[in-house]
C-alpha positions in Angstrom: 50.3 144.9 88.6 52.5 147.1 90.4 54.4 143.9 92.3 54.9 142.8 88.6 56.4 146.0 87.5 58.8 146.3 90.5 60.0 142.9 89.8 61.0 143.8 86.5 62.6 146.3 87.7 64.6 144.8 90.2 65.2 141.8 87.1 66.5 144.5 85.1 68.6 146.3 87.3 70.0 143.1 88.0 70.8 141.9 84.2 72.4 145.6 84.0 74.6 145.2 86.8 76.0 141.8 85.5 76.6 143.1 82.0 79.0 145.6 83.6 80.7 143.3 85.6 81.2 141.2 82.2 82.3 144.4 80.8 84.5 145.1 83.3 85.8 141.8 83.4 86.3 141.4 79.7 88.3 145.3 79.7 90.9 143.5 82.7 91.4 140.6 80.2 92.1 142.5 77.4 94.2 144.7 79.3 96.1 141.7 81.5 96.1 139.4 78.2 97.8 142.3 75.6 101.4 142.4 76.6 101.8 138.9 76.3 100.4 138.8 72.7 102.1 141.4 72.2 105.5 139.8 73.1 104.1 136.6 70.9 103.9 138.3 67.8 107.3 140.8 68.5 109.5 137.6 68.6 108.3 136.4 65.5 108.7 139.7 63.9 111.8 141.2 61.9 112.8 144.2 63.4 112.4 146.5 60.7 109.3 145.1 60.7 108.9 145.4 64.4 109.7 149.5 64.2 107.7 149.7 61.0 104.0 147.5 62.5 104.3 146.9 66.0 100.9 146.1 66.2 100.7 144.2 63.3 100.7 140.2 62.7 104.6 138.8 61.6 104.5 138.1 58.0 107.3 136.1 57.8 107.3 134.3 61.3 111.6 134.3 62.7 111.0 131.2 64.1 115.0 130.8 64.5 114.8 133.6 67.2 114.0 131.0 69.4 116.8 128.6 69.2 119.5 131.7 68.7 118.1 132.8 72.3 118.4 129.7 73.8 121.9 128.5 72.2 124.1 131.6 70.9 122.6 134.0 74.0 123.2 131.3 76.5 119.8 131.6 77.7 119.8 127.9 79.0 122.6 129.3 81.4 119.8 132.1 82.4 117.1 129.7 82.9 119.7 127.6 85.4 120.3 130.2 87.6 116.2 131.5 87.9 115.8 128.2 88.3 118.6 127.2 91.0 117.7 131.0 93.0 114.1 130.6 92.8 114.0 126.9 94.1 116.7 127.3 96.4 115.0 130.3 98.0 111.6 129.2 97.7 112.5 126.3 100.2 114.4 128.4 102.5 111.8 131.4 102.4 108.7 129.0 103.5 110.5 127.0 105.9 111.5 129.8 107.8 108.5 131.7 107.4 106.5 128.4 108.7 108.5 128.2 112.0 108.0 132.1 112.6 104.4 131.7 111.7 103.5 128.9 113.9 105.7 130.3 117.1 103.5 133.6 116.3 100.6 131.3 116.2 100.5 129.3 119.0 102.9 130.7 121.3 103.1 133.6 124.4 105.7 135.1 125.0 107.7 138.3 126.1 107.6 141.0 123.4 105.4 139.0 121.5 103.3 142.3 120.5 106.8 144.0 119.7 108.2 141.9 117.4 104.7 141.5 115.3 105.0 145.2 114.7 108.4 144.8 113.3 107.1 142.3 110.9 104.1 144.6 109.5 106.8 147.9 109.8 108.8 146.1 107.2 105.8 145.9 104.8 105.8 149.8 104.7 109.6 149.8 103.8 110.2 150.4 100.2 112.6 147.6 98.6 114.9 150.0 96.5 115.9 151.4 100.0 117.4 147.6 100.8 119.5 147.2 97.8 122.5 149.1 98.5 122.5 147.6 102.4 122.3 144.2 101.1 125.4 144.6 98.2 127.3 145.8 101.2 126.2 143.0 103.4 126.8 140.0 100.5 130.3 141.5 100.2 130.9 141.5 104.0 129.8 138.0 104.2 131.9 136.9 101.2 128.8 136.1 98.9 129.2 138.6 96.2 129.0 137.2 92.9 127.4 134.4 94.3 124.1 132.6 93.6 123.7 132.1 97.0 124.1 135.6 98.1 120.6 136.1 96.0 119.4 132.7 97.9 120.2 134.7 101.1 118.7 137.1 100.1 115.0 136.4 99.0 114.9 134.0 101.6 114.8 136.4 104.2 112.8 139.3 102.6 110.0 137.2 101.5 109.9 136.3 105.7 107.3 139.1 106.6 105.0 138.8 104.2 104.6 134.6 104.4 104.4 134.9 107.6 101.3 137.4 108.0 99.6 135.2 106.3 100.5 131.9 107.5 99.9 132.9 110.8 96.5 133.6 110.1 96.1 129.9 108.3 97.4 128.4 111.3 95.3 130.2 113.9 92.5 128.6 111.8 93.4 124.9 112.8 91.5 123.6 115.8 93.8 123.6 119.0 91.9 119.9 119.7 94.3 118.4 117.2 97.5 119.8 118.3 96.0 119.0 122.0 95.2 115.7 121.0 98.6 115.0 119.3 100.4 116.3 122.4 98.3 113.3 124.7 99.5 110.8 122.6 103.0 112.1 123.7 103.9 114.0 120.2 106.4 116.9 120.8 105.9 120.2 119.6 108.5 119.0 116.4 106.1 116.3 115.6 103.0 118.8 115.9 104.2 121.7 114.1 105.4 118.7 111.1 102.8 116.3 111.0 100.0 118.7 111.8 100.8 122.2 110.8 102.5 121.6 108.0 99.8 119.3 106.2 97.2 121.5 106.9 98.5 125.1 106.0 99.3 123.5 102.6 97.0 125.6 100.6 98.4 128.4 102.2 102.3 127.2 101.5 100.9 126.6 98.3 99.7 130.3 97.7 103.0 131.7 99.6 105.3 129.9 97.5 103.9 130.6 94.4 103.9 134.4 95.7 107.5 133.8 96.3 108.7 131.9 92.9 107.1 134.4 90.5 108.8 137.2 92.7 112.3 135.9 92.4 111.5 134.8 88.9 111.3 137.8 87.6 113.6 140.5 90.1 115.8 142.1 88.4 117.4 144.7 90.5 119.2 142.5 92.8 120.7 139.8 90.1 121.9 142.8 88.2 123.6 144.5 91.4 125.1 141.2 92.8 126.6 139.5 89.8 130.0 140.2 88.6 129.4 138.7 85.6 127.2 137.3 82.6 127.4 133.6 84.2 125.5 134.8 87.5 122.8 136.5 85.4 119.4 135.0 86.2 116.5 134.9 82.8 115.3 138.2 83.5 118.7 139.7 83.3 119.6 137.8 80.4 116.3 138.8 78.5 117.7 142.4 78.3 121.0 141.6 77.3 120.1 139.5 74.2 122.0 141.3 70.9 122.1 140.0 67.3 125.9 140.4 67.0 128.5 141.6 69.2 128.1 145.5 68.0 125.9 146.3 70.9 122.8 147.2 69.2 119.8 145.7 71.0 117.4 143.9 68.6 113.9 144.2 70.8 112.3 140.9 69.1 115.1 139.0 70.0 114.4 140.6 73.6 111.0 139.6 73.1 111.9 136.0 72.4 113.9 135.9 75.2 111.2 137.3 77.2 108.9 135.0 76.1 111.3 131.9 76.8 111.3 133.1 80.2 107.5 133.7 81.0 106.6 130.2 79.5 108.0 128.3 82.7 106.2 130.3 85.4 102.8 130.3 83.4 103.1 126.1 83.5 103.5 126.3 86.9 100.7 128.8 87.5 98.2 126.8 85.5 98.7 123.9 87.6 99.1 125.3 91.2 96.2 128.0 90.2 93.2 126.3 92.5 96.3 126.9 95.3 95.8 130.2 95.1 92.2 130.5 95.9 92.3 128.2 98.8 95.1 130.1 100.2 93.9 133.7 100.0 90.1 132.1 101.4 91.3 129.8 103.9 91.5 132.6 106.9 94.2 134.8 105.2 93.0 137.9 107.1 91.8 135.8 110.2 93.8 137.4 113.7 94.6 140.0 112.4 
């Protein structure tokens, strides 16, 4: 009797403890999931009717906000440069932060210790403190007002952080393959390409995405290193949406904007989402 009653117990703890984790889960969803309805239902919204119910649903959906956006605001111009900066940096970012990672990995050398505490230092540097040094440096360089100034850029500060964590992926891979692969007379080219690379691909995968939604969505930097409107990357442009050319911001025409510019990254999270999991599970905190 009393080995029945402690069961129950323990069976009711237990069904209390996971309806507060549901709880808890559902209050994150509700919380991560509101500003995007939100942003739905402000670009559908007039914007007297916006100021007047912002919570409310549109009554008469603007559906034209959409196309003005995207035709009259020159968003497609927006969505080329986020696009251009974010691929173009996402490429340089994880191949330099794969050759870092696997020298870190699976090479000694002098200072080795040294230079690893630069790379974790630079974690604890706020990146407001950067921005000035790095307006200065693209117009030293003769990349101000450049696209590939930003390239540069994000390239080289994404570095640190993929590479703390890729290093720990590629500790993880038995040394019997790249041993194996060096008998067969591959060079360390060939091992760090044909076997490195294939097999830190969850954690590229993880990195990169990381690394996209970053650039994606900065808005500091493009602001600071364009000289005009044409440089402007989506997240720029989303704040700089007007009705007319009087200056007055319209903040569902922002909000359609916004929205035009979250739509690509969420495709691209959907699909690469199982990436993300592998990544962060496949010894990201091994080495440490």
């Amino acid at each position: 009797m009393q080995l029945n009653s402690s069961y129950e117990l323990s069976l009711l703890r237990y069904r209390i403890a996971r309806i507060l984790v549901y709880v808890a889960l559902l209050l994150w969803l509700a919380i991560a999931v509101y500003p995007f309805i939100w942003v739905v239902l402000s670009s559908l919204k007039k914007i007297d009717e916006y100021f007047l119910n912002p919570l409310a649903l549109p009554t008469d959906p603007q559906w034209w906000h959409f196309p003005y956006a995207w035709t009259k605001m020159r968003f497609q111009r927006y969505l080329f440069n986020s696009a251009f900066v974010s691929i173009a940096s996402l490429i340089g970012s994880l191949w330099l932060s794969s050759m870092v990672a696997f020298v870190f990995a699976r090479f000694n050398f002098r200072f080795k210790g040294v230079l690893w505490g630069f790379i974790l230092f630079s974690f604890l540097l706020p990146g407001t403190t950067a921005l000035f040094p790095l307006v200065v440096f693209a117009q030293k360089v003769g990349l101000y007002g450049s696209l590939w100034a930003l390239v540069l850029i994000y390239s080289a500060q994404s570095v640190p952080w993929n590479t703390f964590f890729l290093r720990s992926a590629m500790e993880g891979i038995p040394r019997e393959l790249e041993e194996a692969a060096v008998i067969d007379g591959a060079s360390t080219w060939q091992v760090f390409w044909r076997i490195m690379i294939p097999l830190s691909g969850p954690a590229l995968a993880t990195m990169g995405i990381f690394s996209f939604l970053y650039t994606w969505g900065d808005f500091m930097l493009p602001i600071m290193l364009a000289k005009s409107d044409e440089l402007f990357t989506i997240a720029v442009g989303a704040l700089f949406l007007t009705i007319s050319g009087k200056g007055t911001t319209d903040p569902t025409l922002v909000a359609s904007g916004l929205l035009i510019s979250v739509v690509p990254v969420l495709i691209i999270y959907i699909f690469l989402q199982r990436y993300v999991v592998k990544g962060l599970t496949a010894g990201a905190l091994k080495g440490i």
